[in-house]
C-alpha positions in Angstrom: -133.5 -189.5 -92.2 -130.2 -190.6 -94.6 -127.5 -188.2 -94.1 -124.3 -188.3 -96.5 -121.3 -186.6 -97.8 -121.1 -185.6 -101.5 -117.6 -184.7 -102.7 -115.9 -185.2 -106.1 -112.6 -183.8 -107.6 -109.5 -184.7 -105.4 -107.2 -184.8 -108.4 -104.5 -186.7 -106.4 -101.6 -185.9 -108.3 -102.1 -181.9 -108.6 -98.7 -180.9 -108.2 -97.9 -177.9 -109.7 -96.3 -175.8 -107.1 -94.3 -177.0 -103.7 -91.6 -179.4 -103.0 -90.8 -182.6 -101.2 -91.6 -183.1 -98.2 -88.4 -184.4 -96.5 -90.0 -186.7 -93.9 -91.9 -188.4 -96.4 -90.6 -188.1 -99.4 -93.6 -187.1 -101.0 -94.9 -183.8 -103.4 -96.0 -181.5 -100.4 -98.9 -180.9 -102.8 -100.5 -184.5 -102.8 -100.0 -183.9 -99.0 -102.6 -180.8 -99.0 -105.1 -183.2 -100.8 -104.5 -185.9 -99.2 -104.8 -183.5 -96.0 -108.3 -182.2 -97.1 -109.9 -186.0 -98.0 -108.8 -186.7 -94.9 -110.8 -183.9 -93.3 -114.1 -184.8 -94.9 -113.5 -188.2 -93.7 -113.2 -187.1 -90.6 -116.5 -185.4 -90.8 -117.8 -188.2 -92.0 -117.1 -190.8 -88.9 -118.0 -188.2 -86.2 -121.5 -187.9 -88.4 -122.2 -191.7 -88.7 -123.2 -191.0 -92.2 -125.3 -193.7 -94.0 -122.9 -193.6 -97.4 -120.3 -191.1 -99.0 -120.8 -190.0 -102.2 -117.9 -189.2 -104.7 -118.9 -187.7 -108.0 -116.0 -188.6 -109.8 -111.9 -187.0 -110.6 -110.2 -188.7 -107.8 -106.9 -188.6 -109.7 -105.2 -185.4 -111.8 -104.8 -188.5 -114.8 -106.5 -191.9 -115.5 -102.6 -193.1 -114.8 -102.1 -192.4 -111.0 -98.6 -193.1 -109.6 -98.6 -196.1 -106.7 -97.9 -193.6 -104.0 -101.1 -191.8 -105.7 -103.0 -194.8 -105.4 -101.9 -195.8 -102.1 -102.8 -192.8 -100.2 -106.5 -192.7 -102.0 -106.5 -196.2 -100.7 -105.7 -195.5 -97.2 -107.9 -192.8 -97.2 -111.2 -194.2 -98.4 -110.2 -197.7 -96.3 -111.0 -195.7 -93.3 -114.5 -195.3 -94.5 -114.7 -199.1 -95.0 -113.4 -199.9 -91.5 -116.1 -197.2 -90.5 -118.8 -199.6 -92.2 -119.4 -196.2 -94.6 -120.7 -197.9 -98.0 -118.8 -195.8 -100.7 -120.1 -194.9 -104.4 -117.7 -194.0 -106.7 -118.5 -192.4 -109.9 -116.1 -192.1 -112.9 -115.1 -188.5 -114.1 -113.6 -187.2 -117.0 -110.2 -187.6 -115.5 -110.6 -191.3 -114.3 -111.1 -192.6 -117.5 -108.6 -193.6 -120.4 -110.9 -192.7 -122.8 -109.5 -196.2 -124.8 -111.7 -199.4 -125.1 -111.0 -201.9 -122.7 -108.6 -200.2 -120.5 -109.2 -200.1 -117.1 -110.0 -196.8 -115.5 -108.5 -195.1 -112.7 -111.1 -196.0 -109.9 -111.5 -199.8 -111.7 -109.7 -201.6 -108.3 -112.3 -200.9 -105.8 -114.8 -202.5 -108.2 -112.9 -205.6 -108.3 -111.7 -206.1 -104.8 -113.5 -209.2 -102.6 -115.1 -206.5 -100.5 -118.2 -205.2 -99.6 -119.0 -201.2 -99.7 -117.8 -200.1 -102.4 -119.9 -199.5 -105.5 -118.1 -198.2 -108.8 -120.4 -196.6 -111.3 -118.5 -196.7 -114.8 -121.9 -197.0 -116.6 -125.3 -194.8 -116.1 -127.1 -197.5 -113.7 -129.7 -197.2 -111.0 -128.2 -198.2 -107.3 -130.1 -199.4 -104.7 -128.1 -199.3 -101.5 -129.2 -200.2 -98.3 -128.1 -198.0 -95.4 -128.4 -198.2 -91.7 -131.2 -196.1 -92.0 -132.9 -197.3 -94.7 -132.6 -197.8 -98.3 -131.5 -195.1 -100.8 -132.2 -194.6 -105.1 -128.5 -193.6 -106.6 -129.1 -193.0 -110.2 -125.0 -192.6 -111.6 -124.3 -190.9 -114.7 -120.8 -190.8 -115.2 -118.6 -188.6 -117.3 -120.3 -189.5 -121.0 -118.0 -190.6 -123.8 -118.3 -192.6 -126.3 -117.3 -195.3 -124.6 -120.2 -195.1 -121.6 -122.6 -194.2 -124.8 -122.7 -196.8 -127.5 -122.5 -194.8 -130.6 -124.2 -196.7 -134.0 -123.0 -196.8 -137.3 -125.2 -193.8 -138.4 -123.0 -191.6 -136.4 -119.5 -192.6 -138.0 -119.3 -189.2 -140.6 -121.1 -186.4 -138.2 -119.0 -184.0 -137.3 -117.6 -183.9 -133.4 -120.0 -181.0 -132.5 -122.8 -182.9 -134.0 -121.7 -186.2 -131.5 -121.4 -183.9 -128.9 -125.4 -182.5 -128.9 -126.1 -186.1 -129.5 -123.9 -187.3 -126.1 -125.8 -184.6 -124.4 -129.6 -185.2 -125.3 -128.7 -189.6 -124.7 -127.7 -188.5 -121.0 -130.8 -186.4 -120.4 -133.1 -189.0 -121.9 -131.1 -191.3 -119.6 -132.3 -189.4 -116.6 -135.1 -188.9 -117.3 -136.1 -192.6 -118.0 -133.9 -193.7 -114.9 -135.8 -191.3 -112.6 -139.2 -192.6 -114.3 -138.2 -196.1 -112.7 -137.7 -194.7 -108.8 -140.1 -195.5 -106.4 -141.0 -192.2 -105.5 -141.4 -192.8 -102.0 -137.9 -194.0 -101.8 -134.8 -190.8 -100.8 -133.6 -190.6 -104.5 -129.9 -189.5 -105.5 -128.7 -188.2 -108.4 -124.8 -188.6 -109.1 -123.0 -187.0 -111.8 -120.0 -186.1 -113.1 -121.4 -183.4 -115.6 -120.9 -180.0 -117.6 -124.5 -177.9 -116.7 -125.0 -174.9 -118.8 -125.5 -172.7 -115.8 -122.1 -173.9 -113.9 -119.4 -171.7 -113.2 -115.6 -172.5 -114.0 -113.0 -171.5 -112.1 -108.9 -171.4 -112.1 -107.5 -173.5 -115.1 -111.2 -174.4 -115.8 -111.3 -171.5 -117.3 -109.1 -173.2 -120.1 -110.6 -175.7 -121.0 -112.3 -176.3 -124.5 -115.7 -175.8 -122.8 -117.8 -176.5 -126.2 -116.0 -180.1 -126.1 -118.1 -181.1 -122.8 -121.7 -182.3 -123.5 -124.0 -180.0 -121.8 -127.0 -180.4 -120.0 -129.6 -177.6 -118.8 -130.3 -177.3 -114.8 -133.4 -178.6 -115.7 -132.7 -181.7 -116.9 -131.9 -182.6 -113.4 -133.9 -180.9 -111.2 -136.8 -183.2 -111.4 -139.0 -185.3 -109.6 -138.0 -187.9 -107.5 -134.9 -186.7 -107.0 -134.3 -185.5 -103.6 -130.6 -184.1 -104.1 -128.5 -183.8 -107.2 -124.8 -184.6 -106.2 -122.5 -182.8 -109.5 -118.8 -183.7 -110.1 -116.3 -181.8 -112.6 -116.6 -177.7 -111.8 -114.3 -177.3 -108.8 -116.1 -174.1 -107.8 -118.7 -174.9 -104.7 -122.4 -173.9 -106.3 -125.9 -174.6 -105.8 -127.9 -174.2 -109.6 -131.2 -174.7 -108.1 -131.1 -172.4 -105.2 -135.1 -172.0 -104.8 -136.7 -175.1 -106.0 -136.4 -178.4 -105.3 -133.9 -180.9 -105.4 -130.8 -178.5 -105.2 -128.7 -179.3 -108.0 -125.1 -178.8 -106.4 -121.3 -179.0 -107.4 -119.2 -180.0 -103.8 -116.4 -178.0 -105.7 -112.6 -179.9 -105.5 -111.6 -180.1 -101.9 -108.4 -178.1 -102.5 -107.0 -174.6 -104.5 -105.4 -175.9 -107.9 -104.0 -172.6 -108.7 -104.1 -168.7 -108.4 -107.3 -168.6 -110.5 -108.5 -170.2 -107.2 -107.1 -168.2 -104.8 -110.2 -166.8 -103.3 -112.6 -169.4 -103.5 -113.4 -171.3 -99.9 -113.1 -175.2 -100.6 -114.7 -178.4 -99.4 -117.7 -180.5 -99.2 -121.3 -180.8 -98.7 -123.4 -182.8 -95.9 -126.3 -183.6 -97.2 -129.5 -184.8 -94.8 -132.6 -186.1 -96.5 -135.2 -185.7 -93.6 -138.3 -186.5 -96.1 -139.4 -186.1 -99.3 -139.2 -182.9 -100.8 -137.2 -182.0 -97.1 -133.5 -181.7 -98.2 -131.0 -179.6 -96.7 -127.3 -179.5 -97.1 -124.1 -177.6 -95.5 -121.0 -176.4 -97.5 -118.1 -177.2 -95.1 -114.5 -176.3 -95.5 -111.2 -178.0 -95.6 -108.0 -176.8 -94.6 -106.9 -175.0 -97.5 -103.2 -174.3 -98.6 -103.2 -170.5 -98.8 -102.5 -169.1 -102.5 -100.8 -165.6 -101.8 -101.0 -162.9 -105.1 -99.1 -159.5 -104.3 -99.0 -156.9 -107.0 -96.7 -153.8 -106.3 -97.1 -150.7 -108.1 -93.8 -149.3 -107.8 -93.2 -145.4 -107.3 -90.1 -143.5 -106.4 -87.7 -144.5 -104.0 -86.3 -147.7 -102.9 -87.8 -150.4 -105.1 -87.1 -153.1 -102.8 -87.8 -152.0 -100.0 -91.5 -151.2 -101.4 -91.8 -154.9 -102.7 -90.8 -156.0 -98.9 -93.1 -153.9 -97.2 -95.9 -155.0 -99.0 -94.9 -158.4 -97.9 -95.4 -157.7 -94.9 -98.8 -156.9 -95.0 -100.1 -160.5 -96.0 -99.2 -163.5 -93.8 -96.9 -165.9 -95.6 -96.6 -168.4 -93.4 -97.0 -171.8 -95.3 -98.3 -169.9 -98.4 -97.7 -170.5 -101.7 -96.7 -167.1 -103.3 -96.8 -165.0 -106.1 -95.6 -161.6 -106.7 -95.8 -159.1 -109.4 -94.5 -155.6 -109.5 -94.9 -152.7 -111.6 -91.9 -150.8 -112.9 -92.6 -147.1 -114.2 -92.2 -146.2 -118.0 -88.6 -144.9 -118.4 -87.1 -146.6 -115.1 -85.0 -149.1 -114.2 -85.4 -152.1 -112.4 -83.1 -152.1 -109.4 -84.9 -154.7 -107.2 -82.4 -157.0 -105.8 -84.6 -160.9 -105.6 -82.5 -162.2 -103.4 -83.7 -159.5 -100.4 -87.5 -160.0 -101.9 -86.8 -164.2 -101.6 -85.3 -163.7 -97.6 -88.2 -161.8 -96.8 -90.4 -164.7 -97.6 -88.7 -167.1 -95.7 -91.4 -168.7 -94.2 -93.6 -169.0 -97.3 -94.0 -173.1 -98.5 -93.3 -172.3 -102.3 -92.4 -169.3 -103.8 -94.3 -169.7 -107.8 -92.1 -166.7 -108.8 -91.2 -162.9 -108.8 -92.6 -160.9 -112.1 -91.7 -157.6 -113.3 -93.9 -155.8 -115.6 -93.0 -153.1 -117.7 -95.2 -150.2 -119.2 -93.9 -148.8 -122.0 -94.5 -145.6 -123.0 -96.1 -144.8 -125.6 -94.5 -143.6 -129.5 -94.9 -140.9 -130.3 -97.0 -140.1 -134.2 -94.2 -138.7 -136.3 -95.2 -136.1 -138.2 -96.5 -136.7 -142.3 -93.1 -134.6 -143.2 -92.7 -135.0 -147.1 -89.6 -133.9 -149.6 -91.4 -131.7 -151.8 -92.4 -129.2 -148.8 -90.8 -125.5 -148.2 -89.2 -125.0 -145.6 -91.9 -123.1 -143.6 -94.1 -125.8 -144.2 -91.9 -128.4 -142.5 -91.4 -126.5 -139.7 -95.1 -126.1 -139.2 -95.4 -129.4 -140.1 -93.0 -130.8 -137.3 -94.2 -128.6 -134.8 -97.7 -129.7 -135.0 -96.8 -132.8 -133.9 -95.6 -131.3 -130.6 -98.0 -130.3 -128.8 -96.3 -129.1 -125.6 -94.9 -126.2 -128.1 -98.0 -125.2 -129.1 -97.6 -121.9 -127.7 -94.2 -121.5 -128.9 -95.0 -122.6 -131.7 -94.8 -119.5 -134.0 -91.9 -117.6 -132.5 -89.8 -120.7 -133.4 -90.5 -121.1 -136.9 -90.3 -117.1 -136.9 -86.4 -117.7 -135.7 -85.8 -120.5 -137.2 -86.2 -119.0 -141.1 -84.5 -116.2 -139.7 -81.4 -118.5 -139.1 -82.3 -120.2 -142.5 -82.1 -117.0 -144.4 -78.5 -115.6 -142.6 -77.3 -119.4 -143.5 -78.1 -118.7 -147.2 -76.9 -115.5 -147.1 -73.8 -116.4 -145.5 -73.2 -119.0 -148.4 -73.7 -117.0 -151.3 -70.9 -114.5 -149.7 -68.7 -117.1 -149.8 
């Protein structure tokens, strides 16, 4: 039985809402990650696992800040002094994407240790474990640089590189898992875009036909007995009813309101035999994300924003808050009451008024060659709330055109 931990996208360095923390000095942000890796490794020392299993992103950018670094350090050390081998694969935000600079994870290759095994290149890993050896095959995030690209490529066009990135990465699977002794717990580790994958938060952003895709089944083959996925930070299992589950871990904390209601963690995987894999989706302790939208009515429009406040808890939460103002009415909130009330909120993103305007109306097709009985019909047809009253106000109102004339040529 090999039991391990697949997680992937920390993005140390996520710090787009909070403050600093005043004991520390540090973004209260990197604190939540740091926070949740710390958690998994937890998990991972009261398990015993036989190796943790990081499918790449460890950092927000390939250039991590030396508090950055240090705390990934400290965290993953504890896995060393815990005699937990650790395989690190590169993602998309780990690299530099230039020849012959180092990537973001490149220290832990380099240092005079043992347990620690970077993958920066598709490679099969053989790691032995306390109980027993284990296959890694480790695709890392594919560029250019991890794909050697010939001269025949140099004037296809980028979508063309991309379908050919995406069919030298399934061919590399599939020859890698062709090598495996199948009677051997296989691995596969990825940091990958599969077709069937669903984004989530800022994902949702990104350039998606810029990732090289690969189809579920691509992966899902034989003798793979788990496929561990980097990259989507949305927890998901693409293989739900065959074998190997092909599964994201999902990033280990909410990035932003896009990801407000998604549960995240990691995965602890056991391999009891071949073609007997199970794994467990466990939490972290997640910073609470906090949306409130007010549709505002009549009344005290403050008052309405703070009672709705105080129907979520706040406490520690990172907040937004949106509210509705009628068509035709002022905004009278005061902030400052709507800030006090959440006073124990960590960070509040900020407070957004939206406006519905109402709507113009059609003027009507009035033209200078009409008579005058034709404008008026012509104007009032474009009233329709004086449908009905329509024809008693023209009536009056030549009447009061022909006593106007008449008055004039008296004079």
């Amino acid at each position: 039985m090999i039991k391990f931990i697949h997680t992937a996208d920390i993005h140390f360095g996520m710090e787009n809402y909070g403050r600093i923390d005043p004991k520390t000095g540090i973004h209260s942000r990197l604190l939540d990650f740091e926070r949740a890796l710390n958690f998994c490794i937890d998990v991972a020392i009261e398990q015993n696992i036989d190796f943790f299993l990081f499918s790449g992103d460890a950092y927000k950018t390939a250039h991590p800040t030396p508090t950055q670094q240090r705390l990934l350090m400290q965290c993953l050390f504890r896995l060393y002094k815990a005699k937990i081998p650790i395989v690190l694969v590169i993602g998309n935000h780990d690299n530099p994407l230039s020849f012959g600079k180092a990537h973001a994870l490149d220290v832990f290759g380099t240092l005079p240790l043992d347990g620690f095994q970077v993958i920066a290149q598709p490679t099969i890993l053989k790691l032995d474990t306390k109980n027993g050896p284990v296959q890694i095959v480790g695709i890392p995030w594919p560029t250019r640089n991890t794909l050697a690209l010939s001269d025949k490529h140099i004037f296809k066009s980028a979508l063309q590189i991309t379908e050919y990135i995406s069919n030298a990465v399934g061919k590399i699977i599939t020859s890698y898992a062709e090598k495996l002794d199948p009677t051997i717990p296989a691995v596969l580790a990825g940091h990958l875009t599969v077709s069937s994958g669903v984004f989530s938060g800022s994902e949702k952003r990104a350039i998606y036909g810029t990732d090289p895709v690969l189809l579920p089944s691509q992966l899902a083959i034989a003798p793979f007995d788990y496929v561990g996925l980097g990259h989507l930070h949305r927890y998901q299992n693409l293989n739900p009813h065959g074998h190997p589950a092909v599964v994201y871990s999902g990033s280990i904390e909410r990035v932003d309101f896009g990801e407000r209601k998604e549960d995240k963690g990691f995965c602890l995987v056991t391999i009891e035999s071949k073609q007997k894999t199970t794994h467990e989706f466990i939490t972290t302790p997640m910073r609470p994300f906090v949306q409130i939208e007010v549709e505002l009515g009549a009344g005290d429009q403050t008052k309405q924003i703070i009672d709705a406040l105080s129907q979520h808890n706040l406490d520690g939460a990172v907040v937004k808050i949106l509210y509705h103002v009628p068509a035709g009415k002022t905004d009278h909130v005061d902030l400052q009451a709507v800030e006090r009330a959440c006073l124990h909120a960590m960070h509040i993103v900020g407070i957004y008024p939206i406006r519905t305007h109402a709507a113009r109306e059609m003027r009507a097709a009035l033209k200078i060659d009409m008579d005058f009985a034709t404008l008026l019909s012509t104007y009032f047809d474009g009233k329709p709330e004086l449908k009905e009253k329509k024809q008693s106000l023209i009536e009056k109102a030549l009447q009061l055109y022909e006593e106007s004339k008449q008055e004039q040529s008296d004079q």
